[in-house]
C-alpha positions as CSV (number, residue, x, y, z in Angstrom):
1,X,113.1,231.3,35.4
2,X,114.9,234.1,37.3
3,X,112.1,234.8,39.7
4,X,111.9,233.3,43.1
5,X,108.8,231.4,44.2
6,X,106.7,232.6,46.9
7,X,106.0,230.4,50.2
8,X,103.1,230.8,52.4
9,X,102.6,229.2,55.1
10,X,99.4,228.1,56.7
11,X,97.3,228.5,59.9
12,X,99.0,228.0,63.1
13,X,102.3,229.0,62.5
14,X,103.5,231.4,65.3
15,X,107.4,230.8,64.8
16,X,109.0,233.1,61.7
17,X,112.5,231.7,62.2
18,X,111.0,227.8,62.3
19,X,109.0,228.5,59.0
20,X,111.8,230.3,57.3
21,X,113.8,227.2,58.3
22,X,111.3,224.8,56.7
23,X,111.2,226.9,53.6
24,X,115.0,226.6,53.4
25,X,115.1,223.0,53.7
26,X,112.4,223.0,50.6
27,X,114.3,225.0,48.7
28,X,116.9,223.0,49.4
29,X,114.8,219.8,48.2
30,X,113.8,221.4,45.1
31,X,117.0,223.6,43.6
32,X,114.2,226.5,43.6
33,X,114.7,229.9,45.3
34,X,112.5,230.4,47.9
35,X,111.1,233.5,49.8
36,X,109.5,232.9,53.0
37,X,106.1,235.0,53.3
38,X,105.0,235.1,57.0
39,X,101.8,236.3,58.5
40,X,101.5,234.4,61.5
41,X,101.5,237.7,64.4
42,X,98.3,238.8,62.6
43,X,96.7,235.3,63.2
44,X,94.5,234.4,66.3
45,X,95.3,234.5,69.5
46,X,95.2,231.2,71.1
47,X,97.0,231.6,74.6
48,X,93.8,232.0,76.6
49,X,91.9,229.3,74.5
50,X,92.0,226.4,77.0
51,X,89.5,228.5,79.4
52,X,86.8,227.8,76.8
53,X,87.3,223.9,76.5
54,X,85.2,221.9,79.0
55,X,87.3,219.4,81.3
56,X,86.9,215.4,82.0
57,X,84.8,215.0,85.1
58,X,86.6,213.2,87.8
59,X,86.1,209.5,88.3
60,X,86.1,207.5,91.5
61,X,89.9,206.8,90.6
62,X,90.6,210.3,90.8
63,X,89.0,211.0,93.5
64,X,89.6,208.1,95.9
65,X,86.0,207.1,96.6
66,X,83.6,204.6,95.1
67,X,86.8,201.9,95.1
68,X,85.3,199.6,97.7
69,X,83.0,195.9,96.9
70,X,79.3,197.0,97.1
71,X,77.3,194.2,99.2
72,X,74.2,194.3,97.7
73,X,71.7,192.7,95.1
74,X,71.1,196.1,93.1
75,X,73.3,198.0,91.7
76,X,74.2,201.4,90.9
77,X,72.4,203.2,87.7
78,X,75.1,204.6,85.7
79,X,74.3,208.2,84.3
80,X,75.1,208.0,81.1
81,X,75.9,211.0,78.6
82,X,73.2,211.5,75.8
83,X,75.9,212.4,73.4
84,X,77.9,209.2,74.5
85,X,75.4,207.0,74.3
86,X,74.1,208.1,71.0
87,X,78.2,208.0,69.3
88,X,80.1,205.7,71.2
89,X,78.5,202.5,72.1
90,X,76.6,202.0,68.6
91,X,78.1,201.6,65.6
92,X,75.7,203.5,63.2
93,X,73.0,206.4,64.2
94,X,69.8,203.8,63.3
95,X,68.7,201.8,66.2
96,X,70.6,198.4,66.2
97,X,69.0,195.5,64.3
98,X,67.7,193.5,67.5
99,X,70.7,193.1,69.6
100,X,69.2,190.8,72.1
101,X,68.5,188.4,69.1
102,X,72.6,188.6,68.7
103,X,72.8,187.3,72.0
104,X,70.6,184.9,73.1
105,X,72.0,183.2,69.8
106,X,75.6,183.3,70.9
107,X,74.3,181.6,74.0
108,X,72.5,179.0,72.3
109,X,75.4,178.3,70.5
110,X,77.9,178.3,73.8
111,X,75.5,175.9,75.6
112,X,74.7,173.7,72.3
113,X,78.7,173.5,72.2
114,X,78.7,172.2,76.0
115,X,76.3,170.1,75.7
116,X,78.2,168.3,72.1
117,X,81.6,167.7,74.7
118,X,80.4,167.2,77.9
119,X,77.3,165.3,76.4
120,X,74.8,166.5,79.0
121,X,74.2,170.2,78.2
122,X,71.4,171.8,81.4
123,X,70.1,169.0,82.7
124,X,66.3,168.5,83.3
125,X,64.1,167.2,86.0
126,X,62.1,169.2,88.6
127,X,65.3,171.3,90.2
128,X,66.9,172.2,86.8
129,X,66.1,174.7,84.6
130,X,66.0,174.5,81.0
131,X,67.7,177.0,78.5
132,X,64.5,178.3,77.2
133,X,63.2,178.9,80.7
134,X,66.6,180.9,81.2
135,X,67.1,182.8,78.2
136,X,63.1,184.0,78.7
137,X,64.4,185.0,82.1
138,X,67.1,187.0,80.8
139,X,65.3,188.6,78.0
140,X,62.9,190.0,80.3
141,X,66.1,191.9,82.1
142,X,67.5,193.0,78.9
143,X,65.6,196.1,78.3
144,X,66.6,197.2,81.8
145,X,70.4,197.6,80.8
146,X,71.8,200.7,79.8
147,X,74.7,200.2,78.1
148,X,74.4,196.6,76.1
149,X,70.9,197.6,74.7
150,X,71.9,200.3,72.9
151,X,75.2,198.4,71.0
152,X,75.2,196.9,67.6
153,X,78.8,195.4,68.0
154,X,78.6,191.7,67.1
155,X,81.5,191.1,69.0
156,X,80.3,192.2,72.1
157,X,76.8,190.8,71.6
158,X,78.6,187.5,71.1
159,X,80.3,187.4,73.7
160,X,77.8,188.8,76.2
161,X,75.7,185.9,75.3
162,X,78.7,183.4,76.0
163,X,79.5,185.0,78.9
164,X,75.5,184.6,80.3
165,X,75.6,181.0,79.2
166,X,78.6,179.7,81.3
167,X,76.3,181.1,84.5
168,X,73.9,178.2,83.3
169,X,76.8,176.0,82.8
170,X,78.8,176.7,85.8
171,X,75.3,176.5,88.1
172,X,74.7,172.7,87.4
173,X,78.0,172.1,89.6
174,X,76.1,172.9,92.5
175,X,73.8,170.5,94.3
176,X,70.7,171.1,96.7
177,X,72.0,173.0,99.3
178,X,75.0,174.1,97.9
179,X,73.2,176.3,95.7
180,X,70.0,176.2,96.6
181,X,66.3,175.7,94.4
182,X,66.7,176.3,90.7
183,X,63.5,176.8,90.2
184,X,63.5,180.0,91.3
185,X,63.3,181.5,87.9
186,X,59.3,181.7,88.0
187,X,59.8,184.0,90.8
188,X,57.6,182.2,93.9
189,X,56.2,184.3,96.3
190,X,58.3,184.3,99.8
191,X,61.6,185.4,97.5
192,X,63.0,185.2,93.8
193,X,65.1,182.3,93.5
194,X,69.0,182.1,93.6
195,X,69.3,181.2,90.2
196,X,67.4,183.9,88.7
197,X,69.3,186.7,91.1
198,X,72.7,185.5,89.7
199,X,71.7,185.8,85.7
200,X,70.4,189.3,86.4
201,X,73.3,190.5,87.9
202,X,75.3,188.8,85.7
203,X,73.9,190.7,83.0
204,X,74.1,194.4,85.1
205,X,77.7,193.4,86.2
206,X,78.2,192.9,82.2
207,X,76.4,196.1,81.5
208,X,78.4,198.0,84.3
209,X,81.8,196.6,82.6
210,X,80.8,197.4,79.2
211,X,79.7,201.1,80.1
212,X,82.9,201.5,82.0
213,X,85.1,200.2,79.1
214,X,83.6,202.6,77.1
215,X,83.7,205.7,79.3
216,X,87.6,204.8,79.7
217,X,87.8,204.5,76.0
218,X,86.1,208.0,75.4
219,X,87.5,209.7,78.3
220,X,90.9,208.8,77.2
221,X,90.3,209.2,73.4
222,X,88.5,212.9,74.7
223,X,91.7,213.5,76.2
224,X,94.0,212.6,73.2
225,X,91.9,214.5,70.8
226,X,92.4,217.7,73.1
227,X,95.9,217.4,74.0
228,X,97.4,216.7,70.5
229,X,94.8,217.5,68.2
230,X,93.1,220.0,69.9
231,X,96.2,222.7,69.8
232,X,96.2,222.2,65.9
233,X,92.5,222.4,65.3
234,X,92.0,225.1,67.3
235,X,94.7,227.0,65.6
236,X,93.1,226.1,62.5
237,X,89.7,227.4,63.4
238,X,91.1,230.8,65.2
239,X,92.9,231.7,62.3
240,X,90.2,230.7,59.6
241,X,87.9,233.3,61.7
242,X,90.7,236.1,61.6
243,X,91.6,235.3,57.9
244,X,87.8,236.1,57.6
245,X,87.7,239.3,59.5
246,X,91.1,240.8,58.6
247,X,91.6,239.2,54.7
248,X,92.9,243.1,53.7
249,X,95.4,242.8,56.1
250,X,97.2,239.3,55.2
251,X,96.8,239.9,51.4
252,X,99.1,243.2,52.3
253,X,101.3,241.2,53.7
254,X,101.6,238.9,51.2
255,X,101.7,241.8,48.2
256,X,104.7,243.2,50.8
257,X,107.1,240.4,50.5
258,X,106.9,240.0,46.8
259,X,107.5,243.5,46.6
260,X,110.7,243.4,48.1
261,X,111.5,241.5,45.7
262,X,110.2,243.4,42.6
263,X,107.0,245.8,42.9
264,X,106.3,244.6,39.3
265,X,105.5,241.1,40.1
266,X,102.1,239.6,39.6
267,X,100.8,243.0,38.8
268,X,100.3,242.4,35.2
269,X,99.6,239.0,32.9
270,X,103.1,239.5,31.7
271,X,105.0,239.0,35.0
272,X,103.3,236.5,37.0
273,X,104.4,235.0,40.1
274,X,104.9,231.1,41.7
275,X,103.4,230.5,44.7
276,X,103.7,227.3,47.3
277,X,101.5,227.4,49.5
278,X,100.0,225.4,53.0
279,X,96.8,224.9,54.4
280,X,95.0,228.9,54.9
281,X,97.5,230.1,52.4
282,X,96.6,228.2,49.8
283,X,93.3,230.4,50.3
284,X,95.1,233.5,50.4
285,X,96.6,232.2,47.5
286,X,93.5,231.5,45.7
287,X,91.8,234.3,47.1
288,X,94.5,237.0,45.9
289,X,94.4,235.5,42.3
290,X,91.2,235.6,41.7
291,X,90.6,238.9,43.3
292,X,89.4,242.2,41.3
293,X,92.6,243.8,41.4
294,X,94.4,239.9,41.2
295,X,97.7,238.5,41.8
296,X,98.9,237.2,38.4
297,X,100.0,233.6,39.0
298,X,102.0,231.4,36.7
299,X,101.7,228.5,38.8
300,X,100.6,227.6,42.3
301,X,101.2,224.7,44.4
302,X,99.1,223.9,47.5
303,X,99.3,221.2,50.2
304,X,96.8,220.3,52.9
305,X,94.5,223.3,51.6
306,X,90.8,224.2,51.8
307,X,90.2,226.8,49.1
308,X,87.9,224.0,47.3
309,X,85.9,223.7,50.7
310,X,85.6,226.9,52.0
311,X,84.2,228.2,48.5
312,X,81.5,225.3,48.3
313,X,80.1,226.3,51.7
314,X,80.9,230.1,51.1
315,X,81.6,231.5,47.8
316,X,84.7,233.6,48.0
317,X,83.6,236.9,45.9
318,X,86.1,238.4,43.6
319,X,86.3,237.0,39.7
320,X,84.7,233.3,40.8
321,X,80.9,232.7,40.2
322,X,79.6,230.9,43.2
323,X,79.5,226.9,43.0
324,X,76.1,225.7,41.7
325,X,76.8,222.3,42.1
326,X,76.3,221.2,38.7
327,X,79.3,222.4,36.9
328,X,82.8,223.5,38.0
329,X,83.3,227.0,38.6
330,X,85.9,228.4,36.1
331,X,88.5,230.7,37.5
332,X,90.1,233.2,35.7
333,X,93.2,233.9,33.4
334,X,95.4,235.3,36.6
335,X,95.6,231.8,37.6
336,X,97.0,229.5,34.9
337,X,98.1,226.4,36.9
338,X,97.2,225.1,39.9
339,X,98.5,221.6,41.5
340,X,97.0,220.7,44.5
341,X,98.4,217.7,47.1
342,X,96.8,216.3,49.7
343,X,97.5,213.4,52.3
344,X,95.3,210.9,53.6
345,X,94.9,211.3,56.9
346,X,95.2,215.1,56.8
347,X,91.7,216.0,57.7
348,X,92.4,219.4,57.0
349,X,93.0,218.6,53.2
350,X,90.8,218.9,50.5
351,X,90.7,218.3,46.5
352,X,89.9,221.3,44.2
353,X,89.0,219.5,40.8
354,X,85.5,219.2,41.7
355,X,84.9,222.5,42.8
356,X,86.8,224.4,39.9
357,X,87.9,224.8,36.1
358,X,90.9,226.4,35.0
359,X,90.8,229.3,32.5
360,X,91.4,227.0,29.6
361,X,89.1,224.5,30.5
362,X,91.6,222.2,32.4
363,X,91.4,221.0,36.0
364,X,93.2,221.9,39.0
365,X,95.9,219.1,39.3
366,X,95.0,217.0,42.6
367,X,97.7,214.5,43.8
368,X,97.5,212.2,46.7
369,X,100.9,212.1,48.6
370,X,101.6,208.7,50.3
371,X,101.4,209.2,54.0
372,X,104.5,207.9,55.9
373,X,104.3,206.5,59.0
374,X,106.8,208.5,60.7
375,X,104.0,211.5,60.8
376,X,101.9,209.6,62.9
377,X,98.3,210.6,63.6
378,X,98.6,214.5,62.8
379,X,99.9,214.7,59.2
380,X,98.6,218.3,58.7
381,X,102.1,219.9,59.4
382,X,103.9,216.9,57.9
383,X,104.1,218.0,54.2
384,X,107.1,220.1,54.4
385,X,109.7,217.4,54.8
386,X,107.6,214.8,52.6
387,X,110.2,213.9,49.6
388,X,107.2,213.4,47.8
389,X,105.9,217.0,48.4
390,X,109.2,218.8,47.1
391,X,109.4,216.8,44.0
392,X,105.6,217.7,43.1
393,X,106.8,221.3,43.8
394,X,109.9,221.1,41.7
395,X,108.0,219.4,38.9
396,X,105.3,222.3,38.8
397,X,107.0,225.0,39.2
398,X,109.6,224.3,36.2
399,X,107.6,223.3,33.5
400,X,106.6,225.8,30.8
401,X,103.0,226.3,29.9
């Protein structure tokens, strides 16, 4: 095959000399000739973006205040996010399966332990307390926590529960008035006793720690997400909406570079073209060979592409019925072959077998690339340099049909 393939490049991509660069070093992976097709000035405009995305409120870290030891038996209610607490404490969106039951059985298992080495356990008598006398104590303060009432994590339940139990254990190595009456859990009249002030703040301190582990852990995760995932997602989503709004003027592009190479390509069944394509332009691709007036395609080769998606949520027009749900939608005769790769952790990927049939009754090729651990987290950009990825493309785009 004399004819070069055709490279378009996905959403994103702002640097022409960078993705003609990567399209050289793909051609040089697969022997194939390669021409670079780049419409990435008519995507979005993302330099003003970060006005729209909301900021991490400061904490008393940043701000040098709320640092010092607080002297007093209550303490501070924590305002917590409704979105936060709905996502990041529980595990599941149902209501957890009785998370106080989780621990009040981790601390009957903690004291029972105790009590098996140092073969006492709580001692009775008129200024002890038993466990059950405790744990009623400490059930009736459970509801009043605002972070450990809403988890479902067994791990933290369990160790909660530990962690209350070793107040009870700790307590019986005072005496009198060292510590003070223990029988203070019934609450007497002149003042609550000593005993029953230390589980309950036990249990807010607890609360407190496990609401502050978790705003660190979304805070910084918020952070992550917007400083290296955010740029690409946003990309993503800016030029999905221009793509959308301006389709006319991309497919020109596109019909522009294969005519400098011949004017005749893909205009007719009898000179198709090949087309590679990432991500959006694997839609364009789609989109332009199954359009009225369509590109004639031979074979096409996306990677990390959302044509399957974007037509199940929003059927894209031309020669393709919408997708019933039922059966595959067949595409028509412009497009003979169609391999599709996608990567696991690419979130932007999606597999096209399920949505559509090709003219002769085949399906659209999906193939799972192995992810390499050198892409890290973000794998959406990675395919170009995946070994995997060029011989897929080689392999496609030289076999007869």
């Amino acid at each position: 095959m004399d004819d070069p393939v055709f490279v378009i490049h996905g959403v994103g991509n702002r640097d022409q000399r960078g993705f003609a660069a990567s399209v050289a070093g793909l051609q040089a992976a697969t022997g194939l000739t390669m021409v670079p097709v780049y419409w990435g000035d008519l995507g979005a405009d993302d330099r003003f973006v970060r006005a729209a995305l909301p900021a991490r409120p400061p904490t008393p870290s940043d701000t040098g205040t709320g640092s010092g030891l607080r002297d007093t038996q209550d303490l501070p209610a924590l305002t917590v996010p409704e979105a936060v607490l709905a996502g990041a404490p529980a595990a599941s969106d149902s209501p957890p399966a009785n998370p106080w039951g989780q621990v009040e059985a981790a601390a009957r298992e903690r004291l029972a332990d105790e009590e098996r080495h140092a073969g006492t356990g709580l001692r009775g008598g008129p200024q002890h307390v038993t466990p059950d006398e405790a744990l009623d104590c400490l059930a009736e303060e459970w509801p009043r926590t605002e972070w450990l009432r809403h988890t479902d994590d067994p791990v933290l339940l369990f160790e909660t529960g530990r962690a209350l139990a070793q107040v009870l254990i700790d307590a019986e190595d005072f005496e009198g008035d060292a510590f003070g009456s223990y029988d203070g859990l019934r609450a007497g009249d002149e003042a609550e006793g000593r005993l029953r002030v230390m589980l309950r703040h036990r249990l807010r301190d607890l609360d407190r720690v496990a609401g502050a582990a978790v705003r660190a852990a979304a805070g910084r995760l918020n952070d992550t997400l917007r400083t290296r995932f955010a740029p690409g997602t946003t990309r993503f989503l800016g030029d999905v909406l221009v793509y959308q709004r301006h389709r006319e003027a991309v497919h020109a592009r596109v019909r522009q570079a294969i005519d400098s190479v011949d004017p005749g390509l893909g205009r007719t069944p009898g000179r198709p073209v090949r087309v590679v394509a990432h991500s959006l332009g694997g839609v364009v691709a789609v989109d332009m060979a199954t359009a009225t007036t369509p590109l004639w395609t031979s074979s096409l080769v996306t990677f990390g592409s959302q044509a399957a998606f974007f037509h199940a949520c929003d059927p894209r027009g031309g020669r393709i019925q919408p997708y019933a749900g039922e059966e595959p939608v067949v595409l028509p005769p412009s497009l003979s072959r169609w391999t599709n790769l996608w990567e696991p952790l690419d979130m932007l990927a999606f597999v096209a077998a399920g949505v559509f049939r090709l003219h002769d009754g085949t399906a659209p090729v999906d193939v799972c690339v192995p992810h390499a651990a050198s892409t890290g987290m973000w794998t959406h950009s990675a395919y170009w340099e995946l070994p995997s990825v060029a011989a897929q493309i080689s392999t496609a785009m030289t076999t007869v049909p």
